[in-house]
C-alpha positions as a printed Julia matrix, in Angstrom:
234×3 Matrix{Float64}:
 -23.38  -107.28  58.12
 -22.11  -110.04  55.71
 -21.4   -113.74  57.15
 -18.44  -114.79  55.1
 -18.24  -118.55  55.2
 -15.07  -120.73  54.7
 -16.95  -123.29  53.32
 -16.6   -123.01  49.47
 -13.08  -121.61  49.57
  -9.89  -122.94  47.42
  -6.12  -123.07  48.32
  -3.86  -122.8   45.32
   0.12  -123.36  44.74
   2.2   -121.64  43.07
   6.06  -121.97  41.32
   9.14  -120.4   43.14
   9.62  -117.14  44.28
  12.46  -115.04  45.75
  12.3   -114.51  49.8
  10.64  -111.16  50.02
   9.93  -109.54  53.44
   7.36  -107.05  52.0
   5.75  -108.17  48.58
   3.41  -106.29  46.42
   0.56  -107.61  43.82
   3.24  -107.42  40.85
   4.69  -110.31  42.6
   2.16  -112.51  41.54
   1.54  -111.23  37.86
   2.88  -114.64  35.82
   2.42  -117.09  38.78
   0.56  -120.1   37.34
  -1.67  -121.6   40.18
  -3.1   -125.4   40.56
  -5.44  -126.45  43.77
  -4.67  -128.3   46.05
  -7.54  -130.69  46.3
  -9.13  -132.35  49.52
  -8.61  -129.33  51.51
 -10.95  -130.45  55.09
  -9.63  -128.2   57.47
  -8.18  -124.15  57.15
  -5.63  -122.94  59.33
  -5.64  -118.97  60.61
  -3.93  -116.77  57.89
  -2.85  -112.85  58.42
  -0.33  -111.35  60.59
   0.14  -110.45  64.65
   2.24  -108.2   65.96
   4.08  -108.07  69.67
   3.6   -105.79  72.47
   6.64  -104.11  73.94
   5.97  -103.21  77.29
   8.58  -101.42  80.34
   7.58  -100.22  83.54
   8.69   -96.89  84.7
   9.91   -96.66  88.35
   9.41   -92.91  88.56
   5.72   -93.19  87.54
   5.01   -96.12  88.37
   2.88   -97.37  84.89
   4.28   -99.61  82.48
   4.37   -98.16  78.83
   4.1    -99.74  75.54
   5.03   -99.43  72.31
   4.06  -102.13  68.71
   6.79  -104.51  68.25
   8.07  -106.51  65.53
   5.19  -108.22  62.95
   4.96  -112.13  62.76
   3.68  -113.85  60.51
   1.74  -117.73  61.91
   2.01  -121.0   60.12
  -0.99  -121.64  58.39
  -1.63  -124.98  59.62
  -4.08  -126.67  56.62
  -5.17  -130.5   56.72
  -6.48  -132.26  53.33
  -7.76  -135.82  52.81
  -4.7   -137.31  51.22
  -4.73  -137.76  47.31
  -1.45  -139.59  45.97
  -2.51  -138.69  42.56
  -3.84  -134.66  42.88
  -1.67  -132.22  41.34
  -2.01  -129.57  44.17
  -0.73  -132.41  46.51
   2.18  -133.68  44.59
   3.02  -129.82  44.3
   3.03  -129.3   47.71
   5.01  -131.94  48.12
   7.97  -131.18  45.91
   7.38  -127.65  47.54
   8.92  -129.19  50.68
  11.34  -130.4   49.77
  12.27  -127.21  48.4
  14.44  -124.3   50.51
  12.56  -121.24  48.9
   9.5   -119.67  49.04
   6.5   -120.14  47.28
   3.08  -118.35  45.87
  -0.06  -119.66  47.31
  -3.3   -118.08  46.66
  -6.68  -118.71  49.02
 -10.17  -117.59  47.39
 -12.39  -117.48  50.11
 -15.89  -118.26  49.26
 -14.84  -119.21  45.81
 -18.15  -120.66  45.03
 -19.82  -117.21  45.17
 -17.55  -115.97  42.31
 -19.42  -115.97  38.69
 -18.31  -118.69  35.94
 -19.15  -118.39  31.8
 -17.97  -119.48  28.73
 -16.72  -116.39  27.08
 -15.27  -115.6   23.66
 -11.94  -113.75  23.22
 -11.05  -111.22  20.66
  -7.58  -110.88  19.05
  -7.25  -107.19  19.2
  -5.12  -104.55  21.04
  -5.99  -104.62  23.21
  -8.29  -107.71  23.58
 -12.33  -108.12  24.65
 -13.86  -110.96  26.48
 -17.45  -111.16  25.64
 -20.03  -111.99  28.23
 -23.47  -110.69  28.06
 -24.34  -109.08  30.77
 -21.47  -109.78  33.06
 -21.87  -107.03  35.39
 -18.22  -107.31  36.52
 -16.63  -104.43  38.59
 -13.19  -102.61  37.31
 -10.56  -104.76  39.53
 -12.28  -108.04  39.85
  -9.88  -110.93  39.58
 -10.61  -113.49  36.56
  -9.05  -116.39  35.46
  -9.14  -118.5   32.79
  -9.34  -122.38  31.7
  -9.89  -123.56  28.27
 -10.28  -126.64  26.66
  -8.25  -125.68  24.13
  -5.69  -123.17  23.9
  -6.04  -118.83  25.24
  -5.27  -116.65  22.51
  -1.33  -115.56  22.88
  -1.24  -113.18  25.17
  -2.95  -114.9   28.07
  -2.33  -117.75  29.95
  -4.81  -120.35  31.43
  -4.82  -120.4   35.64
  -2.8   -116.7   35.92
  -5.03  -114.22  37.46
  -5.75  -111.21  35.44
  -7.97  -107.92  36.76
 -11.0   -106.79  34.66
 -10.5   -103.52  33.19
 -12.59  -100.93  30.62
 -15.86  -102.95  31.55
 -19.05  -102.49  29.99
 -22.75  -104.34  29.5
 -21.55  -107.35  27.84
 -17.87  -107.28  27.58
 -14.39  -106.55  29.19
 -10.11  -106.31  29.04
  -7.91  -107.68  31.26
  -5.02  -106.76  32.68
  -1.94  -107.81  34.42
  -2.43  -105.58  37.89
  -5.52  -103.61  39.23
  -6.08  -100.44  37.11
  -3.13  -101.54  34.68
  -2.84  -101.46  31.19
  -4.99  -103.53  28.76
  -3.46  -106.87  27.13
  -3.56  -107.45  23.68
  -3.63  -110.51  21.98
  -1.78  -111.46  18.89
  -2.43  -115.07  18.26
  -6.42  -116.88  18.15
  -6.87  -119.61  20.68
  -8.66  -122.58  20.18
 -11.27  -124.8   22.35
 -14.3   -123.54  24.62
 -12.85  -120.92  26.95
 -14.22  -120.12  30.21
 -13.75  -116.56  33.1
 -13.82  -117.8   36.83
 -14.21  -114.39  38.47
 -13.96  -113.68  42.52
 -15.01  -111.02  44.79
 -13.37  -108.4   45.16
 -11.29  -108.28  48.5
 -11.77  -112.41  48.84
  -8.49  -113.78  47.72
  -5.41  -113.8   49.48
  -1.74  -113.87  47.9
   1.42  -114.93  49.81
   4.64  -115.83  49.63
   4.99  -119.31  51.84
   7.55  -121.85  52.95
   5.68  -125.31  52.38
   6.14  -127.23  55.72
   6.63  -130.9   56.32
   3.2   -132.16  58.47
   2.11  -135.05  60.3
  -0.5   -137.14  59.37
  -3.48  -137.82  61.82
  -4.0   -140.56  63.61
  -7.17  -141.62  66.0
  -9.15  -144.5   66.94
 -10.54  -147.1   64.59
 -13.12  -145.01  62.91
 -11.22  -141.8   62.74
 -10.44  -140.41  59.45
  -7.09  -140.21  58.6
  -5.79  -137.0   56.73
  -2.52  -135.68  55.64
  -1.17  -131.64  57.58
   0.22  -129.35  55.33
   1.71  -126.49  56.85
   2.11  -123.4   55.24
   4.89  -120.55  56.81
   3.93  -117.08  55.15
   6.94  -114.99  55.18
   5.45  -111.65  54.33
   2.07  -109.9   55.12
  -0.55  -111.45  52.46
  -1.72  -109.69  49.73
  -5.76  -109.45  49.58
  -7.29  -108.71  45.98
């Protein structure tokens, strides 16, 4: 049995994307992400479903069937920070009518971090020595610089063809390799997660209240987040 804490975990925001009902992984494949800093408290994220019940007179039971799937606000509170990116995202995000991508890696300080090189090739290697990554496992990248053309810095990608000391990438679980056509430049770095510890979903950003309390209570700013669609766990 594995304790899973939420300590350590990351919310991210996303651009626009259409209203979908039911969305898939390939949803997500060019979605930039930034954090949303400050995050203090997490609110409950998945999906219920309702109970349809009716009593039969001749039997005298009551019978049930699954009803419709809803989806709960993800209630999230943050220490306010005027100047954070993730924040002023948010904001602008509701302000906004349409959905948008949001990404939560739980336990995101388990995942493994290294400065890696990257090949231009078709399709392209990342080398780290003995990465001992797993086919599937999401990555990321940030450079100081600029990714070799081809990738781009804060998508996620999936590690694919792995060996001892080197990898490819690719857009979806299992998909096809990406090449590169163009070198980078600057000190680039993989953030990998888990597998089966981040969550993707399509949201409605939601106005919030900000907390009040006694003298010494610490104020902090409630950002709501409406999924509209089951989320998407990688």
């Amino acid at each position: 049995m594995t304790i899973s804490p939420v300590g350590g975990s990351r919310i991210y925001i996303g651009g626009r994307l259409p209203y979908k009902s039911l969305v898939t992984l390939a949803d997500f494949s060019s979605v930039v992400w930034t954090e949303i800093k400050g995050w203090t408290q997490s609110g409950d994220l998945g999906s219920e479903q309702e109970t349809i019940s009716q009593s039969l007179i001749s039997d005298n039971v009551m019978i049930y069937a699954k009803g419709p799937i809803s989806f709960p606000i993800m209630a999230n509170a943050f220490v306010p920070l005027p100047e954070d990116a993730g924040q002023v995202a948010f904001k602008a995000a509701q302000r906004s009518c349409n959905p948008h991508a949001f990404k939560v890696e739980w336990s995101a300080d388990c995942g493994d971090e290294s400065v890696v090189t990257i090949s231009v090739a078709t399709p392209a290697v990342v080398a780290w020595t003995a990465n001992g990554q797993a086919n599937g496992t999401p990555v990321t990248f940030t450079t100081t610089g600029a990714l070799p053309t081809g990738l781009s810095a804060g998508v996620m990608y999936f590690v694919v063809g792995t060996s001892a000391n080197s990898f490819g990438v690719a857009a979806t679980i299992g998909g096809a390799a990406i090449a590169t056509t163009v070198a980078g430049s600057g000190i680039h770095t993989a953030n990998m997660q888990e597998i089966g510890e981040t969550d993707l979903i399509i949201g409605l950003a939601m106005f919030g209240t900000k907390t009040g309390g006694a003298a010494n209570a610490v104020r902090f700013a409630n950002f709501p987040m409406q999924p509209i669609a089951s989320p998407v766990t990688v």
